[in-house]
PyMOL CGO cylinders between C-alpha atoms (Angstrom):
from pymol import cmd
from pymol.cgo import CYLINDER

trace = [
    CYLINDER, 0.00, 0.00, 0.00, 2.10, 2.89, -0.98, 0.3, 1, 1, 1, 1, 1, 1,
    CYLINDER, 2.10, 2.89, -0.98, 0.69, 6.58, -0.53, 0.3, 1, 1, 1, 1, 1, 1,
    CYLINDER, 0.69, 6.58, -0.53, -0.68, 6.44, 2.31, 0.3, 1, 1, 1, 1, 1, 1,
    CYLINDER, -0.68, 6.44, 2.31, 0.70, 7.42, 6.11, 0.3, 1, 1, 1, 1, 1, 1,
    CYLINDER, 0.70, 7.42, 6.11, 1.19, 4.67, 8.37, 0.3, 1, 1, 1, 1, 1, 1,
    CYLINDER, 1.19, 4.67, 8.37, -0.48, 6.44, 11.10, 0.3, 1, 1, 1, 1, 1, 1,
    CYLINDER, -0.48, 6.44, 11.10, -4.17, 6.40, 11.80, 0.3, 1, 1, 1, 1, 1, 1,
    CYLINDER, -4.17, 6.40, 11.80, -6.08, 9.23, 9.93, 0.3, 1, 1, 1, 1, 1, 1,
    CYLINDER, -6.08, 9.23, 9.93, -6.38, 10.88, 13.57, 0.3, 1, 1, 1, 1, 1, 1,
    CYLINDER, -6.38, 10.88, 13.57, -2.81, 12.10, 14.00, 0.3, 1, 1, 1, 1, 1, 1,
    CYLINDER, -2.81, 12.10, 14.00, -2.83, 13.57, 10.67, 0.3, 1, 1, 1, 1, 1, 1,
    CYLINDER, -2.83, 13.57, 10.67, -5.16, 16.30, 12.58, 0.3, 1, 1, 1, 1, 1, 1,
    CYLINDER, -5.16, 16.30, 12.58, -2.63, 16.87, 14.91, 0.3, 1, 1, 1, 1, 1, 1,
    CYLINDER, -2.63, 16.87, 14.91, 0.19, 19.86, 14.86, 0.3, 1, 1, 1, 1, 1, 1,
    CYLINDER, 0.19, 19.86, 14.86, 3.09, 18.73, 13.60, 0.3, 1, 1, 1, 1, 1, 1,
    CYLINDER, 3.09, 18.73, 13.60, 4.65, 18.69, 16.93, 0.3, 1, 1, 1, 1, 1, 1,
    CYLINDER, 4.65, 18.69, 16.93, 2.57, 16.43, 18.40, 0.3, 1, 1, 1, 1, 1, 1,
    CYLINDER, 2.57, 16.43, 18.40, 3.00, 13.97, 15.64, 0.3, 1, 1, 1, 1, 1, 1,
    CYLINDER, 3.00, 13.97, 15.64, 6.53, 14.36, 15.86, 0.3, 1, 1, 1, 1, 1, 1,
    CYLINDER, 6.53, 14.36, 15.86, 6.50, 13.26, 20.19, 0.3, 1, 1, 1, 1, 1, 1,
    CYLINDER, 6.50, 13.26, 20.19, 4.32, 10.35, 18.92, 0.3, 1, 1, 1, 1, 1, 1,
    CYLINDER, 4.32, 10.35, 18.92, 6.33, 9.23, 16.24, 0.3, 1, 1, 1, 1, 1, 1,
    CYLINDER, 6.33, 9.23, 16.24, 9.48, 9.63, 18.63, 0.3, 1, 1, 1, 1, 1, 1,
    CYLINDER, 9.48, 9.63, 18.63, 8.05, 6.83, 21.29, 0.3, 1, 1, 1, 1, 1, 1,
    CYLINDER, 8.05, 6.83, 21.29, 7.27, 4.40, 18.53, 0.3, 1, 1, 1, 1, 1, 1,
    CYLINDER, 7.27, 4.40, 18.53, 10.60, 2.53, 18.55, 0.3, 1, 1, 1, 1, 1, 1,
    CYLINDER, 10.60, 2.53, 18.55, 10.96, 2.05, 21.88, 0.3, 1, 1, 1, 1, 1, 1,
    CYLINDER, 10.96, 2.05, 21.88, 13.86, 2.20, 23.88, 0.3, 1, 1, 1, 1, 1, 1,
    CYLINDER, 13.86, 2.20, 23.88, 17.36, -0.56, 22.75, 0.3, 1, 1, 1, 1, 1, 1,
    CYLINDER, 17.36, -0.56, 22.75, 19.57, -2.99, 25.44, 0.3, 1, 1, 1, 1, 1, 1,
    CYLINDER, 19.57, -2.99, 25.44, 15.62, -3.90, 26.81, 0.3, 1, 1, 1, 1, 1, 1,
    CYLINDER, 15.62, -3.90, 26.81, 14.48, -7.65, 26.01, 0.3, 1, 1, 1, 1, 1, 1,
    CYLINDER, 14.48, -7.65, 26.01, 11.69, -8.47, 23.41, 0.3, 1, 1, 1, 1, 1, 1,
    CYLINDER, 11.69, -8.47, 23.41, 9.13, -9.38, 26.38, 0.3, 1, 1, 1, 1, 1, 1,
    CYLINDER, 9.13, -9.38, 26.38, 10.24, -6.77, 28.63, 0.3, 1, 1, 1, 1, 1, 1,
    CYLINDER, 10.24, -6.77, 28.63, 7.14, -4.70, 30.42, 0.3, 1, 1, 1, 1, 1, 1,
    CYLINDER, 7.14, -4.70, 30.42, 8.15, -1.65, 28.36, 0.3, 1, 1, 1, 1, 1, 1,
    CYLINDER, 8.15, -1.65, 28.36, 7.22, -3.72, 25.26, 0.3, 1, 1, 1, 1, 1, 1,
    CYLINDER, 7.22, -3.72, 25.26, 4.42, -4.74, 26.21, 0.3, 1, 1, 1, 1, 1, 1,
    CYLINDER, 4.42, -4.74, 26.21, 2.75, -1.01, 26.72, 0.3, 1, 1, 1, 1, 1, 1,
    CYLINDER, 2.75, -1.01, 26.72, 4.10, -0.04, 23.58, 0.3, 1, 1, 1, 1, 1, 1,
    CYLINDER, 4.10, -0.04, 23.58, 2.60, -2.60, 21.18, 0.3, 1, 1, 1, 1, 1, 1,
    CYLINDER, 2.60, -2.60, 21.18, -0.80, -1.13, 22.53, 0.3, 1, 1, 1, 1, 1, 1,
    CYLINDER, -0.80, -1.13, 22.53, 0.49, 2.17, 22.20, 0.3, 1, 1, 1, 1, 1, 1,
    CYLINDER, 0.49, 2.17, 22.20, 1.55, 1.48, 18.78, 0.3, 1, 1, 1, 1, 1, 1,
    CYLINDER, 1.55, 1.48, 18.78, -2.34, -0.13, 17.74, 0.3, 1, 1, 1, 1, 1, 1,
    CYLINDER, -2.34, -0.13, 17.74, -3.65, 3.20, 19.27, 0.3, 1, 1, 1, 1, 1, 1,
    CYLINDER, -3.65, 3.20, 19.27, -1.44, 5.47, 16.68, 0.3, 1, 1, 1, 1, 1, 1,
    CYLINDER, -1.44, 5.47, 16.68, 0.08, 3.20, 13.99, 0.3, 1, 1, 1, 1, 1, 1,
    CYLINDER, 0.08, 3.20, 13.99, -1.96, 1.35, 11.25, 0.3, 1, 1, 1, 1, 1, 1,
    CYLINDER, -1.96, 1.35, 11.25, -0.80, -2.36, 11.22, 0.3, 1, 1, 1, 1, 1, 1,
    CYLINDER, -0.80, -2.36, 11.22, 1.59, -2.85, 8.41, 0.3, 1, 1, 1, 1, 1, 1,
    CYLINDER, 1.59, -2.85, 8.41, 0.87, -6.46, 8.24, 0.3, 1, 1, 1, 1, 1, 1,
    CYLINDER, 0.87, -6.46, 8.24, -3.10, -6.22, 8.43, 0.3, 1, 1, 1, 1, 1, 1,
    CYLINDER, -3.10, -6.22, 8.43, -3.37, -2.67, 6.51, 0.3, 1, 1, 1, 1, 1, 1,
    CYLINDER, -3.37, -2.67, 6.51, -5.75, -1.42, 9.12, 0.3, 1, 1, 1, 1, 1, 1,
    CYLINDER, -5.75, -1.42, 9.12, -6.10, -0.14, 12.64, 0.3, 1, 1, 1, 1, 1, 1,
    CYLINDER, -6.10, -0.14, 12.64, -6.46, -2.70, 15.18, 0.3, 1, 1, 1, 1, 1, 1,
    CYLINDER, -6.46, -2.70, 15.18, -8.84, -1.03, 18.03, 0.3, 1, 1, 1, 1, 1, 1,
    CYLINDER, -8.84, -1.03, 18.03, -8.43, -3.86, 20.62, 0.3, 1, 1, 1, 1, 1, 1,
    CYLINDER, -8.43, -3.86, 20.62, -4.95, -5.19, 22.72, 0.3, 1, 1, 1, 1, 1, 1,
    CYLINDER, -4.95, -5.19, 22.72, -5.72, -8.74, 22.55, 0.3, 1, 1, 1, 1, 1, 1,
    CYLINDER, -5.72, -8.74, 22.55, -6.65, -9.36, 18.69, 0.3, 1, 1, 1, 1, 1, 1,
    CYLINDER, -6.65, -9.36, 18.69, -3.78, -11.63, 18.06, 0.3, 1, 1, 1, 1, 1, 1,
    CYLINDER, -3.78, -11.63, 18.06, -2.87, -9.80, 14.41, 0.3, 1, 1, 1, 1, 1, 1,
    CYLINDER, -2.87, -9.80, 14.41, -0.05, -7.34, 13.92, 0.3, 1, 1, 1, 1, 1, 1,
    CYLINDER, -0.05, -7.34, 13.92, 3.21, -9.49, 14.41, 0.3, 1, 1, 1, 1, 1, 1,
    CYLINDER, 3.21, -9.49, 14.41, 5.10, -8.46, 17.29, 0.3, 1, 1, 1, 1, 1, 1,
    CYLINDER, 5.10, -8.46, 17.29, 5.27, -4.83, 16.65, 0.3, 1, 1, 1, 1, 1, 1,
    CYLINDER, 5.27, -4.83, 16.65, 2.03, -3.92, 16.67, 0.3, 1, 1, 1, 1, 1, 1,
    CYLINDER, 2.03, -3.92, 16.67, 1.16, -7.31, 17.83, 0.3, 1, 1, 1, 1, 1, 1,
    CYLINDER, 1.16, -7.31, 17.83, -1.08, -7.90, 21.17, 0.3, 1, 1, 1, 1, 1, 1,
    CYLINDER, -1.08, -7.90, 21.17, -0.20, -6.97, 24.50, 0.3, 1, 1, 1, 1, 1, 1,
    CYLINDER, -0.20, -6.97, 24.50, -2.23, -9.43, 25.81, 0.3, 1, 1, 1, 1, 1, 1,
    CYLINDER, -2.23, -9.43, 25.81, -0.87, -12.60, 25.19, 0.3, 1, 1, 1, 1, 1, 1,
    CYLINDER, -0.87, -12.60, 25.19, -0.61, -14.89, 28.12, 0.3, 1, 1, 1, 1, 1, 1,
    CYLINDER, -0.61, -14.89, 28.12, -3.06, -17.68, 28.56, 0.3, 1, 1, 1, 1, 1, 1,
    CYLINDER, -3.06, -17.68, 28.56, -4.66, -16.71, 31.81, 0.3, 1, 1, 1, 1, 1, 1,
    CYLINDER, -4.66, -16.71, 31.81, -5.16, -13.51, 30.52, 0.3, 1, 1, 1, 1, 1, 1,
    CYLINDER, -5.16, -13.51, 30.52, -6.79, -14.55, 27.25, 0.3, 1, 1, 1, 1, 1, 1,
    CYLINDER, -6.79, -14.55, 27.25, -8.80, -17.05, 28.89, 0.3, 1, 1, 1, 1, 1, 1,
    CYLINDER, -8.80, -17.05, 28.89, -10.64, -14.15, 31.15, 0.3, 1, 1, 1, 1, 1, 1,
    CYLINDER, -10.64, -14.15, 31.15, -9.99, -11.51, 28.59, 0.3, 1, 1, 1, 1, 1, 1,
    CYLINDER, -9.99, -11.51, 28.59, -12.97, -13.99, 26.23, 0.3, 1, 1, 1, 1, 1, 1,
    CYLINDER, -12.97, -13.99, 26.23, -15.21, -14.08, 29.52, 0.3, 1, 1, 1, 1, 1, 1,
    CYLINDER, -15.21, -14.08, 29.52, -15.69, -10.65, 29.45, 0.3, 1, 1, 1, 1, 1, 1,
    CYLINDER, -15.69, -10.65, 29.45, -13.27, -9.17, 31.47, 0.3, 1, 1, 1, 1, 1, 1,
    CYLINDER, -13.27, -9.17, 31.47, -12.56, -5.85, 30.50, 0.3, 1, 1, 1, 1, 1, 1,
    CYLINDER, -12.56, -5.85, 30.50, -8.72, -5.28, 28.22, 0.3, 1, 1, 1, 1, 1, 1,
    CYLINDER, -8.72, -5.28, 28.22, -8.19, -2.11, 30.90, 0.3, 1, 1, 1, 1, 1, 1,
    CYLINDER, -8.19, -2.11, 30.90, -8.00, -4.94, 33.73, 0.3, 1, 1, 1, 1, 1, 1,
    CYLINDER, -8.00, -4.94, 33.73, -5.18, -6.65, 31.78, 0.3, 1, 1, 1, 1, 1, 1,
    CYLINDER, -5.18, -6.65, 31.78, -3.47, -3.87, 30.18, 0.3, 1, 1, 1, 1, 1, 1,
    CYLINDER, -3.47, -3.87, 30.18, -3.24, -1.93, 33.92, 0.3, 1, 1, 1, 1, 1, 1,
    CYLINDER, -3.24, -1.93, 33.92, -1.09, -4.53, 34.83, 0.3, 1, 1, 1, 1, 1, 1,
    CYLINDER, -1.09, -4.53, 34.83, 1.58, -4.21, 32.16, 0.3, 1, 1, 1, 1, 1, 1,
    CYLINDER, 1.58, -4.21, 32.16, 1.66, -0.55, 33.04, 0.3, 1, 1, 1, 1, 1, 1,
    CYLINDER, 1.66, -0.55, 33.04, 1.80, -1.62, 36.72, 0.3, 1, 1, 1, 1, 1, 1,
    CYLINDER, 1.80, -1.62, 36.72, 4.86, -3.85, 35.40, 0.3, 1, 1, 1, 1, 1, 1,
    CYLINDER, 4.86, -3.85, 35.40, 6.08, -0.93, 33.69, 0.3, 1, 1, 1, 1, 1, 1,
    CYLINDER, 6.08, -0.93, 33.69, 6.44, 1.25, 36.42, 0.3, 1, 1, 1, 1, 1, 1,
    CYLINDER, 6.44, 1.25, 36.42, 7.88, -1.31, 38.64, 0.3, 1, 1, 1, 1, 1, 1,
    CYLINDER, 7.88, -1.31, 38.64, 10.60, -1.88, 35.91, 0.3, 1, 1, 1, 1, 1, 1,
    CYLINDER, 10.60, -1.88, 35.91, 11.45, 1.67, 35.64, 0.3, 1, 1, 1, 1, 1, 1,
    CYLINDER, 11.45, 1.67, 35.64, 14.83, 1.47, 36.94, 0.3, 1, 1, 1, 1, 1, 1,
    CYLINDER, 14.83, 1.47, 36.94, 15.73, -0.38, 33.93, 0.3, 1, 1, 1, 1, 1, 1,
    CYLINDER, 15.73, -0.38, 33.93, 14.36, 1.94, 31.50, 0.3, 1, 1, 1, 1, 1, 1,
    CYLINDER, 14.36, 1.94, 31.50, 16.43, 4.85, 29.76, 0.3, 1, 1, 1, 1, 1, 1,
    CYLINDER, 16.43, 4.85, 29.76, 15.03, 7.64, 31.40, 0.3, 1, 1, 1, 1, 1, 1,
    CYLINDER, 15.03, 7.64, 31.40, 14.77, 9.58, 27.88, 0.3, 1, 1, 1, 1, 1, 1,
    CYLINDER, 14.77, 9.58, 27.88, 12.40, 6.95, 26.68, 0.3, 1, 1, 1, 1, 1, 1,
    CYLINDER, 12.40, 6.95, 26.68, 10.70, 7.12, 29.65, 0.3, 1, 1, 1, 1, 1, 1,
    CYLINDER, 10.70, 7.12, 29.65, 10.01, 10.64, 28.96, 0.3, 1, 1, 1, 1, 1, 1,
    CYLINDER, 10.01, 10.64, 28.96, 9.10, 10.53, 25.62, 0.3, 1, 1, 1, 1, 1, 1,
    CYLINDER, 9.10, 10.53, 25.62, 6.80, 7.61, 26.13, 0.3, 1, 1, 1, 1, 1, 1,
    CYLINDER, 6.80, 7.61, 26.13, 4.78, 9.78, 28.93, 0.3, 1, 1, 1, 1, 1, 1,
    CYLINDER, 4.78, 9.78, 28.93, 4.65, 13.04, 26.54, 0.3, 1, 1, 1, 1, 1, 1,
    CYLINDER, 4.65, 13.04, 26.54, 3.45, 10.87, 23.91, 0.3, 1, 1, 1, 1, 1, 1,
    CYLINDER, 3.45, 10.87, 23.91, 1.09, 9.12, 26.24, 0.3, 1, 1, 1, 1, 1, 1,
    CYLINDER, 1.09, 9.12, 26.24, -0.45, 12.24, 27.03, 0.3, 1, 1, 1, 1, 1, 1,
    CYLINDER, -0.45, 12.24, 27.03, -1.13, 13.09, 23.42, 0.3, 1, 1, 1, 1, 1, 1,
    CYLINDER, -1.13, 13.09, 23.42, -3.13, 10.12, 23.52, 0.3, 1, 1, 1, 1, 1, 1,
    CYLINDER, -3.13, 10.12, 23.52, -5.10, 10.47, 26.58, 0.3, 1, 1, 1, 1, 1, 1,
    CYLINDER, -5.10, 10.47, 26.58, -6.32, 14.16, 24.71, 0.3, 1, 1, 1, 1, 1, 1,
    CYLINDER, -6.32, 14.16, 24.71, -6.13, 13.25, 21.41, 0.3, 1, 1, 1, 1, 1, 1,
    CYLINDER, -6.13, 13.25, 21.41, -7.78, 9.62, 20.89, 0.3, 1, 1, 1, 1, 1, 1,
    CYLINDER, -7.78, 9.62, 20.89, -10.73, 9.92, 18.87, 0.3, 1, 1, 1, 1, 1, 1,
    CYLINDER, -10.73, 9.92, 18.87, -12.34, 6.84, 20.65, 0.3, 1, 1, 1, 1, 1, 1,
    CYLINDER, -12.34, 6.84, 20.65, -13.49, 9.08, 24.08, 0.3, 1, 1, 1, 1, 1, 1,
    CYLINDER, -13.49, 9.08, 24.08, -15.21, 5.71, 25.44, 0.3, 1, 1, 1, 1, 1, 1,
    CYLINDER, -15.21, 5.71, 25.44, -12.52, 3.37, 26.34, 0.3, 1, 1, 1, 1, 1, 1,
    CYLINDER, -12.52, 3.37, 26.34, -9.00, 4.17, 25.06, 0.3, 1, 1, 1, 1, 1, 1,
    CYLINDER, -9.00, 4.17, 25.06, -8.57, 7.89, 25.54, 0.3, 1, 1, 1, 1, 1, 1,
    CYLINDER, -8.57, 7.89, 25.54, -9.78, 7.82, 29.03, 0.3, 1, 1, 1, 1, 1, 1,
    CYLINDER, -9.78, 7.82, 29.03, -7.26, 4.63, 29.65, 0.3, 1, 1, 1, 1, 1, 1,
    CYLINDER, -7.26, 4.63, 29.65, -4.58, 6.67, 28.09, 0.3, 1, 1, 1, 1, 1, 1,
    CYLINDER, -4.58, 6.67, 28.09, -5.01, 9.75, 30.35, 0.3, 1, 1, 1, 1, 1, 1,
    CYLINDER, -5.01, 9.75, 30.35, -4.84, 7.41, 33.64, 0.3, 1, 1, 1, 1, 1, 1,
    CYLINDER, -4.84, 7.41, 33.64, -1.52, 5.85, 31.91, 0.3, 1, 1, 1, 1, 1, 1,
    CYLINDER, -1.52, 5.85, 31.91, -0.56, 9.80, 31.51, 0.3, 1, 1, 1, 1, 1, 1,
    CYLINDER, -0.56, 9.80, 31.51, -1.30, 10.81, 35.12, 0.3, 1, 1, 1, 1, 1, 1,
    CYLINDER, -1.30, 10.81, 35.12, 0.21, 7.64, 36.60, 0.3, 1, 1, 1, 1, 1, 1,
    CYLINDER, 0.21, 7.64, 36.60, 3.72, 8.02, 34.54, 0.3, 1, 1, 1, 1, 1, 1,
    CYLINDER, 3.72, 8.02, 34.54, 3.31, 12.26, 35.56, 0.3, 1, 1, 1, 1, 1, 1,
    CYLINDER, 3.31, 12.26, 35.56, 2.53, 11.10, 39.91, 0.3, 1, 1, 1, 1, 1, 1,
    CYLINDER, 2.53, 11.10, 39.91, 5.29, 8.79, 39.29, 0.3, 1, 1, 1, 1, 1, 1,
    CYLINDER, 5.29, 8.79, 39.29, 7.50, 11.35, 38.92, 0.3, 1, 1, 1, 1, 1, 1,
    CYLINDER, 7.50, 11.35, 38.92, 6.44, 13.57, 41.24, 0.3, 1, 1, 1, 1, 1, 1,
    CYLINDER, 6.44, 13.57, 41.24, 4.63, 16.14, 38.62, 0.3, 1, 1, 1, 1, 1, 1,
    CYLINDER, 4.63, 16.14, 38.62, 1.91, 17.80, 38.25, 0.3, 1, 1, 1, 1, 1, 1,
    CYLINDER, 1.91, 17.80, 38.25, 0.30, 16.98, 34.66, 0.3, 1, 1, 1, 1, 1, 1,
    CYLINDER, 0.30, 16.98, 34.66, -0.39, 19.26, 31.77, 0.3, 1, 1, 1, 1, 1, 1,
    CYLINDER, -0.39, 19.26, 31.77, -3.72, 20.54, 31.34, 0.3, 1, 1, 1, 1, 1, 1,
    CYLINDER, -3.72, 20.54, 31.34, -4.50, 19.91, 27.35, 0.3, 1, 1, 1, 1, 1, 1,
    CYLINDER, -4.50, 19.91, 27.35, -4.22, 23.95, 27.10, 0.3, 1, 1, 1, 1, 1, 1,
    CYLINDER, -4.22, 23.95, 27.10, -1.28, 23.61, 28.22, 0.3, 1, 1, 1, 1, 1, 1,
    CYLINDER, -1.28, 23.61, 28.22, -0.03, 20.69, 25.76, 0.3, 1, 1, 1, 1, 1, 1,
    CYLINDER, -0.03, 20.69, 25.76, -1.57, 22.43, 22.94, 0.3, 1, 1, 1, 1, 1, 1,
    CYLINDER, -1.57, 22.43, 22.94, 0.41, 25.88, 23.62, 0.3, 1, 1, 1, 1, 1, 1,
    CYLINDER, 0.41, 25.88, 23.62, 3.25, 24.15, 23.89, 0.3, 1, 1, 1, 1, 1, 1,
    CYLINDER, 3.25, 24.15, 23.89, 3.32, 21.49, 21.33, 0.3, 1, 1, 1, 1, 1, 1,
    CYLINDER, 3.32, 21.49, 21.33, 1.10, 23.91, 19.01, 0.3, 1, 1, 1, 1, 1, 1,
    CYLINDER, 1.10, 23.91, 19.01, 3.54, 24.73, 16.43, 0.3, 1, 1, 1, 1, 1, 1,
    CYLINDER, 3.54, 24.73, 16.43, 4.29, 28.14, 17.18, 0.3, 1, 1, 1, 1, 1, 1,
    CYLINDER, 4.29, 28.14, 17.18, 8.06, 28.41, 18.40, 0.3, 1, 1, 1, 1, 1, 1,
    CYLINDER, 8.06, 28.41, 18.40, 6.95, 30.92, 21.31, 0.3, 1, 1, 1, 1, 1, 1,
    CYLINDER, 6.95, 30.92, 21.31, 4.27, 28.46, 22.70, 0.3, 1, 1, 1, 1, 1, 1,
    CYLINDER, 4.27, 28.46, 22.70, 7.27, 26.17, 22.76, 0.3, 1, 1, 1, 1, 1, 1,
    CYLINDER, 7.27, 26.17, 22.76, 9.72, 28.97, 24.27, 0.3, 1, 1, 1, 1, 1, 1,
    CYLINDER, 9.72, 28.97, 24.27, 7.39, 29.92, 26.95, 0.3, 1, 1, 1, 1, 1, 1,
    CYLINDER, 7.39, 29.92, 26.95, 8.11, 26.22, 28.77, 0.3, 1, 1, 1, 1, 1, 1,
    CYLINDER, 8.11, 26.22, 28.77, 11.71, 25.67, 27.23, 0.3, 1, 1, 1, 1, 1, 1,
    CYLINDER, 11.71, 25.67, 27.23, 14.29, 26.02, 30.18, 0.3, 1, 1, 1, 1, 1, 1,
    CYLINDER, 14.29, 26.02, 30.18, 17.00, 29.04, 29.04, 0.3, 1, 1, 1, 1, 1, 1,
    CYLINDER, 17.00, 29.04, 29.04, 19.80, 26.05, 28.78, 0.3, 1, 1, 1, 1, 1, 1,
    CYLINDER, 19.80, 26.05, 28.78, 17.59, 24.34, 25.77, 0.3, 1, 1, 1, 1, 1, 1,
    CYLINDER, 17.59, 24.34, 25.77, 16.23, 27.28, 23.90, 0.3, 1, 1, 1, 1, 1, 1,
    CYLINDER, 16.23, 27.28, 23.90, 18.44, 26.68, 20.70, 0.3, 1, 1, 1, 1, 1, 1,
]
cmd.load_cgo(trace, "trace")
């Protein structure tokens, strides 16, 4: 399928800054193994802004077992499936990996970590699908944000910032970064 974006028609709405912080969280971080927590969260996060290559469509739900492994499911493990068919809602399951995720944070390059949780927060405003995966989203946002001791961004905030207009950008750039 050539001419065409690989990510979902919603981004394309987006400024081009906050395309650019989702795009950057998309590869993850290296030196982590294939099944690590991290990867885990980020094949979801990759369903929510990535069509998959392999299925030439979006993939709205963590356990459909299509995407090969990098947009493939995050969940995967038989318990999980087993519950996840008897109705058990995908947040349940996909609140643990991010539970594993912040437990494993000491392993995790902490300038992944931080473009992971400003791309997160693009999400948890910007999903078009306000029912189930935006709102999960924002609680992954606030959860990486009170992990760190933070207060989050309003989405005001994140669109003065990330709104492509270099002052919007300045006004929250320390003085050592401002290049």
């Amino acid at each position: 399928m050539t001419g065409r974006a690989v990510t979902q028609d919603w981004v394309l709405d987006l400024p081009l800054m906050q395309q650019t912080v989702l795009l950057t969280a998309v590869r993850g971080p290296d030196g982590l193994p294939k099944y690590h927590p991290t990867k885990w969260l980020l094949r979801w996060y990759r369903r929510c802004v990535l069509l998959s290559a392999l299925d030439r469509r979006v993939i709205p739900d963590p356990g459909e077992q299509n995407g090969g492994s990098f947009t493939g499911p995050s969940i995967v493990d038989s318990a999980d499936i087993r519950a996840w068919w008897h109705g058990e809602p995908w947040q349940t399951f996909l609140d643990r990996r991010v539970d594993a995720y912040l437990q494993s944070l000491d392993e995790v390059p902490h300038h992944f970590q931080l473009h992971l949780m400003h791309a997160v927060e693009i999400v948890g405003y910007k999903h078009p699908d306000e029912g189930e995966i935006r709102p999960w989203w924002h609680a992954v946002y606030l959860r990486l944000v009170h992990d760190m001791h933070l207060w989050p961004e309003t989405e005001v905030q994140l669109d003065i910032r990330l709104g492509d207009s270099r002052d919007g950008w300045l006004d929250r750039a320390d003085p050592a970064t401002r290049a």
